[in-house]
C-alpha positions in Angstrom: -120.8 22.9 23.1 -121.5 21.2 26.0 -121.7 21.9 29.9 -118.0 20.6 30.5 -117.2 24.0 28.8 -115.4 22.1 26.2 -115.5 24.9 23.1 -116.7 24.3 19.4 -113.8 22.8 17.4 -115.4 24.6 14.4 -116.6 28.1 15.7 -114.3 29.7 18.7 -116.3 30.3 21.6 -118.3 33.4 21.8 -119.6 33.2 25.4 -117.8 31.3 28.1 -118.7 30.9 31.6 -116.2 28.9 33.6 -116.8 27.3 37.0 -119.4 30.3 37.7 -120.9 30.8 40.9 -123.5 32.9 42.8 -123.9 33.1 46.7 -125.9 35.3 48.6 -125.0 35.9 52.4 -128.6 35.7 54.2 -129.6 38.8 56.0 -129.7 37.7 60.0 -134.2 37.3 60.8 -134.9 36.3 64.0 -131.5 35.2 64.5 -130.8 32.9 62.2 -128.1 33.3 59.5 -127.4 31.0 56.0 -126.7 31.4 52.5 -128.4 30.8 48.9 -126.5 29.2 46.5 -128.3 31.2 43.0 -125.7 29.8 40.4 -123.4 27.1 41.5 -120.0 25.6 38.8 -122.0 27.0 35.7 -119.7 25.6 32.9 -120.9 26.6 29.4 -119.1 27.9 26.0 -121.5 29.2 23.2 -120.0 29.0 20.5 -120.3 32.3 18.1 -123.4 32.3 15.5 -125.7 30.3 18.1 -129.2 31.1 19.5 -128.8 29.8 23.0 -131.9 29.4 24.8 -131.7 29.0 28.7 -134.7 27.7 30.6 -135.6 26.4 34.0 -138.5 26.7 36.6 -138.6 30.1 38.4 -135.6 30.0 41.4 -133.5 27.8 39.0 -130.6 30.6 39.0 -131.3 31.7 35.1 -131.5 35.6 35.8 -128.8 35.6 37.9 -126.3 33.8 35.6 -127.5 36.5 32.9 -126.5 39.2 34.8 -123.0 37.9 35.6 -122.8 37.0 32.3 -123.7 40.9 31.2 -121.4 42.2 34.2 -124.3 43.3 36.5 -123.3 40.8 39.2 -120.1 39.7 40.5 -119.5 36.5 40.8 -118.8 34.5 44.2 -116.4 32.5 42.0 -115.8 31.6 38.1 -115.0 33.9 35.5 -117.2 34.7 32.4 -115.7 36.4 29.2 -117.3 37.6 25.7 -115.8 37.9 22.1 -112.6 36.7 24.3 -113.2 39.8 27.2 -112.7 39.1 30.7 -116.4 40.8 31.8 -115.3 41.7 35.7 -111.8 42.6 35.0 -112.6 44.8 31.9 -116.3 45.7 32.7 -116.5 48.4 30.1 -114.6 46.9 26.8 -116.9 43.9 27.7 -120.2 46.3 27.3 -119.1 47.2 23.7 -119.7 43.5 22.8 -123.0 43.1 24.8 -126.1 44.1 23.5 -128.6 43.7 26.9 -132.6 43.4 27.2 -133.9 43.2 30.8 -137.4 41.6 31.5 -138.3 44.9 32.7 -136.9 47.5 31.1 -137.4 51.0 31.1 -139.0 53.7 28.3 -139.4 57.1 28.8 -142.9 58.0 27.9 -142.6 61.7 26.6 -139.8 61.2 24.5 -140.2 59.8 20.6 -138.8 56.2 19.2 -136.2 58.3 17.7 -135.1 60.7 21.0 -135.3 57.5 22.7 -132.6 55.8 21.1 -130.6 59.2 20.1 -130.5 59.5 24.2 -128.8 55.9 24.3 -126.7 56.0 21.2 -125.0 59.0 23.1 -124.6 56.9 26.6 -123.2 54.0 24.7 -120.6 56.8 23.3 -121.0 56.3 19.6 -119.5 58.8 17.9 -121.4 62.1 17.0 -121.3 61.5 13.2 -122.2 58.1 12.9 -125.4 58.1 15.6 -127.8 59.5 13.0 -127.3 56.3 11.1 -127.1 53.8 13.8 -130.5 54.9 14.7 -132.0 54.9 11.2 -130.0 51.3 11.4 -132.1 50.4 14.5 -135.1 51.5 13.8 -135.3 50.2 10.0 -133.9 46.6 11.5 -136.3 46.8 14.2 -139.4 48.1 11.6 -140.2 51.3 13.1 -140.1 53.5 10.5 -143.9 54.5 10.9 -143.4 55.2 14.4 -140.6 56.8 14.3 -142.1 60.2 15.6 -144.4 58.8 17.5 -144.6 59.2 21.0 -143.1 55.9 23.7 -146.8 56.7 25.6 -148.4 55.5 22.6 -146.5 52.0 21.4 -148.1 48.7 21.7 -146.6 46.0 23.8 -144.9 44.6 20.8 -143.7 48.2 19.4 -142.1 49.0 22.9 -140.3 45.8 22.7 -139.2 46.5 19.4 -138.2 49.4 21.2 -135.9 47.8 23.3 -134.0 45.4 20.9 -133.6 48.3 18.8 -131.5 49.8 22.0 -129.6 47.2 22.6 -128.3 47.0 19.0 -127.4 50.6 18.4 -123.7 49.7 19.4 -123.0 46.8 16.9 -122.4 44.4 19.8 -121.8 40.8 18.4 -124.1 39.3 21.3 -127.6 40.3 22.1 -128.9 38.8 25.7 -132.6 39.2 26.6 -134.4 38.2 29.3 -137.7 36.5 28.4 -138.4 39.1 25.8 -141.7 37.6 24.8 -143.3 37.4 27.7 -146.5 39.6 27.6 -146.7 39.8 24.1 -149.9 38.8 22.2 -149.8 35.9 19.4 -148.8 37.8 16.6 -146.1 40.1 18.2 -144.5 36.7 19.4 -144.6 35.8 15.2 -142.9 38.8 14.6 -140.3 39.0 17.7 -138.9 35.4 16.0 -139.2 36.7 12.9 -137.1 39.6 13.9 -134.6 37.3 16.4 -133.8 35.2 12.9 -133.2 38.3 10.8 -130.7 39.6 13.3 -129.2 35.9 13.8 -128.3 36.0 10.1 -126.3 39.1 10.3 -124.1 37.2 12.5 -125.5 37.8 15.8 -125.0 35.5 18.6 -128.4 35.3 20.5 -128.3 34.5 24.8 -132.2 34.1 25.6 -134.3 32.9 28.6 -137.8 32.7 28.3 -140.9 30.4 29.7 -142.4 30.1 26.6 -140.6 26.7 25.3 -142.6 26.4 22.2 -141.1 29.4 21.3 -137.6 28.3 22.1 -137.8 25.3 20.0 -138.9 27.2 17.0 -136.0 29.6 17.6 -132.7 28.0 19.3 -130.1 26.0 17.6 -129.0 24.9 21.2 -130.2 25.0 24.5 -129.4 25.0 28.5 -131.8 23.5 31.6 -131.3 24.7 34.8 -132.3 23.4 37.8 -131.3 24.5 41.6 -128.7 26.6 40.4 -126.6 24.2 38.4 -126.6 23.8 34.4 -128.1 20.2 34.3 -128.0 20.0 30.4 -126.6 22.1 27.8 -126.3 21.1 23.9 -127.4 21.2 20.7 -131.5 20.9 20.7 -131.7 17.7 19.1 -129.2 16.7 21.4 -131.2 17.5 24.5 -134.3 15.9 23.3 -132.6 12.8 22.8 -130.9 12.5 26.8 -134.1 13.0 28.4 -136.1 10.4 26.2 -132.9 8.1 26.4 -134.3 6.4 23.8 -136.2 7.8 20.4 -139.8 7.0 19.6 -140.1 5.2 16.1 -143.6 4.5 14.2 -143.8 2.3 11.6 -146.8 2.0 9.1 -147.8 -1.5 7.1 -150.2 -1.8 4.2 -151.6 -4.7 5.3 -153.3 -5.4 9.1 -153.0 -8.9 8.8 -149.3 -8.8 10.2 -149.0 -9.7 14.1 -146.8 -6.2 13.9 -147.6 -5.5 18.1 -146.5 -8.8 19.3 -143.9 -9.2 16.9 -142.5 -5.8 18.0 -142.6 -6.4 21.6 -140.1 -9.7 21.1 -137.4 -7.9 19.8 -134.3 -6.7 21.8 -134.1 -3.0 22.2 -138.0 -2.1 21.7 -139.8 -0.9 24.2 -143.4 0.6 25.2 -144.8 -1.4 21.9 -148.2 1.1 21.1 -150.8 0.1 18.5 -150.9 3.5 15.7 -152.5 4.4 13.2 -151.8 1.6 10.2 -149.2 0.3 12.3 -147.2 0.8 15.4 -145.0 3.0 17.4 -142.6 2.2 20.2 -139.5 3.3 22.1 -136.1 2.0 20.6 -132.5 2.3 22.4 -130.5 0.8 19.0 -128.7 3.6 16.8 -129.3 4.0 13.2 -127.6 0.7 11.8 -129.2 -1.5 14.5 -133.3 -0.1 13.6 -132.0 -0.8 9.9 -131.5 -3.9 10.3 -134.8 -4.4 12.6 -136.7 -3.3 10.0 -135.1 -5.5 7.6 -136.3 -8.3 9.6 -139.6 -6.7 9.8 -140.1 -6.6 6.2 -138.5 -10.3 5.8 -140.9 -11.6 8.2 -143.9 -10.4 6.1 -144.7 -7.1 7.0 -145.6 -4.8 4.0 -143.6 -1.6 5.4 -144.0 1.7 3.8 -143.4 4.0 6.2 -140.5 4.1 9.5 -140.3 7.9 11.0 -138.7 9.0 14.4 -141.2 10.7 16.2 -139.2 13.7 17.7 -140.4 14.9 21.2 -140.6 18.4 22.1 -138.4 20.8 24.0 -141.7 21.0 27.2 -141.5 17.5 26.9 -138.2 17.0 27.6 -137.5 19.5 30.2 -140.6 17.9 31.7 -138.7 14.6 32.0 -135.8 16.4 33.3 -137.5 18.4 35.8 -139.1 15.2 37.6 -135.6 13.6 37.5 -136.6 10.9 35.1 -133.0 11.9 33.1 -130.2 13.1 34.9 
């Protein structure tokens, strides 16, 4: 996957946005007209089985790329489909394969967990017969059962956005999109919204999130996106990501012995960068790949250095989109 739209050559695309593009005419204030580009050549495939987490400062055009990619905008230009579904020319097959949490959503207060989702297993037009079990489904998934006749008025923030997942999987769709999901929710109910994200990733969902809360995403996505200004600067696996904005990975090595000159001896070689005393050693910034640190550690060791430990040191997700952000990486 990657932001050239080039699909998996092991897992078909399950998502695919293709030149997409958001402009809004600005209204005329004081006599002056213009435009605001929200979503400008978006080109993404996610392949099917992935949790895709999108993130980018507020204004970076994540929201509105969401809702084209859930059919609640038209685009300017592009095309998005799902599961192989054109979503503007065939809005309603399209929704069968969409499962769709907004940031805001809404609950109705008087009604119970179970009315509630009765009410939408109807509007999504599941057949008579088989809602009764697709709301025992979503509830039991969703771990509800205890409130299950209890009033909306009366859930938690973290029950009401059980709630809502629980809605937007009554239909079976293969792909679930929410819109920073977590955002509100207290430590734990952050635990268990992963917790419940993984368990519905292993029954084969493909997961579309954005959320502010990188930490989070990092625990959770097997790939990522950064926006910025309206244009998909990054999209890959996570790994992946981390590596581009670092362009080079931090290494620590550890020696048993102090008597080894191990900083100035570091800072001579070609390739190693930002040479930092550590803890029992060293770390520093290296732009070699695998082969080429193997054999800088073999000269290491042959020039005297009692090595027992080498480890990357892998940066964070906030670190990276950090880097990104300020244009360090582009």
């Amino acid at each position: 996957m990657d932001i050239a739209g080039t699909p998996s050559r092991s897992r078909p695309a399950m998502i695919r946005l293709e030149h997409l593009t958001k402009i809004y005419d600005l209204p005329p204030d004081g006599g002056g007209t213009g435009q605001v580009i929200a979503a400008e050549g978006v080109n993404l495939d996610i392949p099917s089985g992935e949790i895709f987490g999108l993130v980018g400062p507020n204004g970076a055009g994540k929201t509105t790329t969401l809702k084209m990619l859930c059919g609640l905008l038209v685009p300017t230009a592009g095309r998005v489909t799902v599961n192989g579904v054109d979503v503007e020319r065939h809005p309603e097959d399209a929704q069968r394969h969409i499962g769709y949490l907004a940031d805001f959503f809404s609950l109705y207060d008087d009604l119970k967990v179970w009315e509630y989702l009765d009410y939408f297993a109807r509007a999504y037009k599941i057949e008579l017969r088989a809602i009764s079990a697709r709301v025992d489904y979503a509830i039991g998934v969703m771990g509800l059962e205890a409130k299950r006749g209890a009033f909306i008025s009366g859930l938690s923030r973290g029950m009401k956005q059980r709630l809502g997942i629980a809605r937007t999987i009554l239909h079976d769709p293969p792909v679930l999109v929410l819109d920073e999901p977590a955002a509100g929710l207290d430590p734990n109910a952050r635990v268990d919204f992963k917790q419940l994200i993984r368990n519905l990733h292993r029954e084969g969902k493909t997961v579309f999130i954005t959320s502010h809360l990188l930490a989070d995403l990092e625990e959770l996505c097997t790939s990522v996106g950064i926006m910025e200004k309206g244009r998909l600067v990054r999209a890959g696996p996570l790994e992946q990501i981390v590596r581009e904005a670092t362009g080079t990975r931090t290494i620590r090595v550890r020696l048993a012995s102090p008597e080894f000159a191990l900083i100035s001896w570091m800072g001579a070689q070609p390739g190693v960068v930002g040479v930092q005393p550590d803890a029992s050693g060293a770390r520093f910034r290296y732009a070699g790949s695998d082969t080429d640190l193997a054999v800088l550690v073999r000269a290491l060791v042959t020039a005297g250095a009692q090595v027992y430990a080498v480890e990357e040191v892998t940066e964070t997700l906030e670190q990276a989109f950090s880097r990104l952000s300020r244009g360090e990486v582009m």
